[in-house]
MDAnalysis code that builds the backbone (N, CA, C; Angstrom):
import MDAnalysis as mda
import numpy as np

u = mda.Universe.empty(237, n_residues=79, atom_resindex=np.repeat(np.arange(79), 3), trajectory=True)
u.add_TopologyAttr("name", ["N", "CA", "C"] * 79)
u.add_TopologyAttr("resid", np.arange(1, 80))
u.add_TopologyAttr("resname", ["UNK", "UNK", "UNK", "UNK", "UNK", "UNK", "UNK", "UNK", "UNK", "UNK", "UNK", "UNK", "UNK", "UNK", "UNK", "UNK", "UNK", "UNK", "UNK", "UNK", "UNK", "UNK", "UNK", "UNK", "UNK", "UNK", "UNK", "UNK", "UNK", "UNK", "UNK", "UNK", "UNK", "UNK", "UNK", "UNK", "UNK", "UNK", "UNK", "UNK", "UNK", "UNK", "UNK", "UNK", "UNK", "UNK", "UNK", "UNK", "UNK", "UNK", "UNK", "UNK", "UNK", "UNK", "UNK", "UNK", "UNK", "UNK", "UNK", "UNK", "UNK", "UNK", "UNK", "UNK", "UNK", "UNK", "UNK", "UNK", "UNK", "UNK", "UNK", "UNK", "UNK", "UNK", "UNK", "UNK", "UNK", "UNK", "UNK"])
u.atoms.positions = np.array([
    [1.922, 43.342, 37.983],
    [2.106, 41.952, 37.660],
    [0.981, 41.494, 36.738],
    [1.637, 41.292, 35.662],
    [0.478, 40.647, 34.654],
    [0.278, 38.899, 34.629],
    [-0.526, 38.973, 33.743],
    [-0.561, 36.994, 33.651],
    [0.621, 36.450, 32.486],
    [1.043, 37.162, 32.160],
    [2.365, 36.451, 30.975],
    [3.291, 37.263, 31.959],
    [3.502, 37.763, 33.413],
    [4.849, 38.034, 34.080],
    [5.887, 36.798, 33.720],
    [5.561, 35.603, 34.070],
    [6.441, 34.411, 34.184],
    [6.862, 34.229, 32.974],
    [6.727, 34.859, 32.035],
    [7.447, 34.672, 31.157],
    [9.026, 35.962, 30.596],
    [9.259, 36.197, 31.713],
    [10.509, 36.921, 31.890],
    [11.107, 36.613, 33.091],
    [11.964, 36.058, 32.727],
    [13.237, 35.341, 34.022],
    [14.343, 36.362, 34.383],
    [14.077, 37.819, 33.591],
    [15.249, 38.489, 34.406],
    [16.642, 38.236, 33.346],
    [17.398, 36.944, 33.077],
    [18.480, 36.680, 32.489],
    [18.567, 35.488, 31.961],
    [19.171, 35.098, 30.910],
    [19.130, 33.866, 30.461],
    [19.534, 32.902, 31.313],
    [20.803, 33.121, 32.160],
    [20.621, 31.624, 33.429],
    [19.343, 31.435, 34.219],
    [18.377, 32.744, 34.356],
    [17.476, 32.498, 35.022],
    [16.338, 31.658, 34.279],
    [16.622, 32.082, 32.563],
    [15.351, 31.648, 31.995],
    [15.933, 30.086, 32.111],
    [17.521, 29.700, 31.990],
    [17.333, 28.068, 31.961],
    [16.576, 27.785, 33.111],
    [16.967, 28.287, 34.001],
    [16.779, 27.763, 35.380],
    [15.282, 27.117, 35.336],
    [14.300, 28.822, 35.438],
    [13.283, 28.573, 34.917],
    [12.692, 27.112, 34.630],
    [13.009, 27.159, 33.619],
    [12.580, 25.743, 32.346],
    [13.137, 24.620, 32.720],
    [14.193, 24.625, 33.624],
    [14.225, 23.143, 34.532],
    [13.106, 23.211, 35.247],
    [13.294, 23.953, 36.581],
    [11.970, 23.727, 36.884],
    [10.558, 23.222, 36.645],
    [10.403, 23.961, 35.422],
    [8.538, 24.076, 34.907],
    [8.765, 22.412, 34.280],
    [9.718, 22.098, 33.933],
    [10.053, 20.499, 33.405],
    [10.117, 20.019, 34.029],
    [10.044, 20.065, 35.893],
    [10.371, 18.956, 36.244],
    [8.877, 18.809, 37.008],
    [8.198, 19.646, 37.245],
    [6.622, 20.472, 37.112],
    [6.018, 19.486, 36.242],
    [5.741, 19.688, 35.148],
    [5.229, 19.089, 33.996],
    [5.318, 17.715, 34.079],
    [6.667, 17.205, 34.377],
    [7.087, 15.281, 34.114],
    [6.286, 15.070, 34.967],
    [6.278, 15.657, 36.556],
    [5.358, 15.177, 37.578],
    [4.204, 14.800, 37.223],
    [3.643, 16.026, 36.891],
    [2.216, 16.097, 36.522],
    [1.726, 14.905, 35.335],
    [2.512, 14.643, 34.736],
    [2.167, 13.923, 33.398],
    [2.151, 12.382, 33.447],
    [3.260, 11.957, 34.953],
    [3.108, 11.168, 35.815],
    [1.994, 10.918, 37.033],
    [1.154, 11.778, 36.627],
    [-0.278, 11.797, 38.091],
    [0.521, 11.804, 39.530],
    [1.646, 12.609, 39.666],
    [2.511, 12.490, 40.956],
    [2.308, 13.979, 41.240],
    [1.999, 14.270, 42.161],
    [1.861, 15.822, 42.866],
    [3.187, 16.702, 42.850],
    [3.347, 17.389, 42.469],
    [4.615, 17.803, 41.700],
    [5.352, 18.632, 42.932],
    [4.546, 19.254, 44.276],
    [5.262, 19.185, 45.516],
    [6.005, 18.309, 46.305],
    [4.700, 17.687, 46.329],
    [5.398, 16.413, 46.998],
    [6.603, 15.487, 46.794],
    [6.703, 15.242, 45.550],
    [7.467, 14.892, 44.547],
    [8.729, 15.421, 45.225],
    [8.650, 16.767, 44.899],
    [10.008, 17.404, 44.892],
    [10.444, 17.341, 46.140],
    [9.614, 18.096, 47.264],
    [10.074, 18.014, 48.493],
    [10.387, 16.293, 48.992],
    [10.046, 15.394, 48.877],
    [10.458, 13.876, 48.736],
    [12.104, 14.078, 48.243],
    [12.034, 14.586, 47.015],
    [13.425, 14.206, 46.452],
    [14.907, 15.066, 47.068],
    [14.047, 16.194, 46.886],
    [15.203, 16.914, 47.880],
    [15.430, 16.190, 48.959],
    [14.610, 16.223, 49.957],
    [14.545, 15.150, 51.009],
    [15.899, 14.148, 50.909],
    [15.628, 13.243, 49.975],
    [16.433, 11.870, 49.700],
    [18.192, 12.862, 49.318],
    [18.058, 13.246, 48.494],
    [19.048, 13.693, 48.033],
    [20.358, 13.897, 48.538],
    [20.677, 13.902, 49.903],
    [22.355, 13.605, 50.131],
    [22.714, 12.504, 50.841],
    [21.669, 11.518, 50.866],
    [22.121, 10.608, 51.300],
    [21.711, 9.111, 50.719],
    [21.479, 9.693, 48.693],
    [20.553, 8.631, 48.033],
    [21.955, 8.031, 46.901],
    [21.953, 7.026, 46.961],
    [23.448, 6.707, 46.334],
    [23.385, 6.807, 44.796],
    [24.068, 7.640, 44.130],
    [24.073, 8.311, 42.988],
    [23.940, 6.985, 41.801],
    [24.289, 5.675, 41.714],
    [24.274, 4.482, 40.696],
    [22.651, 4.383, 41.196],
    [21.713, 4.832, 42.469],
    [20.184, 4.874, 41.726],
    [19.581, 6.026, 41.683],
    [20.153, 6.884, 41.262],
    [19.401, 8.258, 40.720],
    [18.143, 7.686, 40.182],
    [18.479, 7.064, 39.702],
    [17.043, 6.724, 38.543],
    [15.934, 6.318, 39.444],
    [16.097, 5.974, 40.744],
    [14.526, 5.406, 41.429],
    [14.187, 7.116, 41.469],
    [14.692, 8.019, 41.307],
    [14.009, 9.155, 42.398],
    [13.033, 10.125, 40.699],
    [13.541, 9.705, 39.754],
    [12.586, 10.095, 38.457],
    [11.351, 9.859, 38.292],
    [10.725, 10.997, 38.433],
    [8.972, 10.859, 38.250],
    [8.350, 9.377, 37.880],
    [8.931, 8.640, 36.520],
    [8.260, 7.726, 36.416],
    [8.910, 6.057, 37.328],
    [9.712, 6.845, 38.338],
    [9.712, 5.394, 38.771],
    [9.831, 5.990, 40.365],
    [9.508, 6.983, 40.861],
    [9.775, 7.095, 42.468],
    [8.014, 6.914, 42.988],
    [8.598, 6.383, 43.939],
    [7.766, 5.879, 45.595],
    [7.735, 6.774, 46.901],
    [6.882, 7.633, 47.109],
    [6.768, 7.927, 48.188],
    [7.177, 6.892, 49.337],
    [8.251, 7.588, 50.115],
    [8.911, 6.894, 51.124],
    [7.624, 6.924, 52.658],
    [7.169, 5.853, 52.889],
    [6.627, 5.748, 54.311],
    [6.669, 7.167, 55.305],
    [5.807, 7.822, 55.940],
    [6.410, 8.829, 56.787],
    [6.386, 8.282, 58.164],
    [5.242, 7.384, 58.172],
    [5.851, 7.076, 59.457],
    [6.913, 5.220, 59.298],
    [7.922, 5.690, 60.409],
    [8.636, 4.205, 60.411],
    [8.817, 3.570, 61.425],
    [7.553, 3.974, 62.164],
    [7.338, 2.593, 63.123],
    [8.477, 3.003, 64.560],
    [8.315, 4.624, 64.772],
    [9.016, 5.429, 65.615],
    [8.072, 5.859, 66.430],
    [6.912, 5.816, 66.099],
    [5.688, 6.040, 67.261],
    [5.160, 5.133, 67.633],
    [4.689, 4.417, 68.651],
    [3.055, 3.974, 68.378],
    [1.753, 4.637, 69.198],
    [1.351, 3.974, 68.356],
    [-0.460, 4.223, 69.399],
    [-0.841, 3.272, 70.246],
    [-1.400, 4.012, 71.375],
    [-1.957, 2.724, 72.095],
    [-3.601, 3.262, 72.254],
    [-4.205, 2.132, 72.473],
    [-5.547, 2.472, 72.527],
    [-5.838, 3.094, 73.675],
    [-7.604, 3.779, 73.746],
    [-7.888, 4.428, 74.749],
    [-8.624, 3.489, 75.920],
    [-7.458, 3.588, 77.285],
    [-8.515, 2.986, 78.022],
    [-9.813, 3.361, 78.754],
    [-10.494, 2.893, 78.619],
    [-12.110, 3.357, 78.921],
    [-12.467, 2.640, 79.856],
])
């Protein structure tokens, strides 16, 4: 395994594939949005995010959704 490996995808559907990816990599990044998080967020949303707002879930306009929603609480320690 060399350092230019990633630049062979095996087959041209792989190389599109590829290059979605590393693009959607890049928009993140270029957006100061963690490009994991990001994704795993969107997948996340994704079958149950109503397709007329696709557009909130695009790098330059998505929001990390709350993780917690007020399904726990804390109570203090009694001492």
């Amino acid at each position: 395994m060399g350092r230019r490996n990633w630049t062979f995808a095996g087959s041209d559907e792989g190389g599109r594939r590829a290059a979605a990816i590393y693009t959607f990599i890049a928009t993140a990044k270029l957006n100061n949005i963690d490009p994991q998080a990001w994704l795993a967020d969107v997948l996340a949303r994704l079958p149950d995010h109503p397709a007329r707002r696709i557009h909130e879930l695009l790098p330059w306009n998505w929001r990390r959704r709350p993780r917690c929603l007020g399904l726990t609480s804390r109570r203090p320690n009694a001492t």
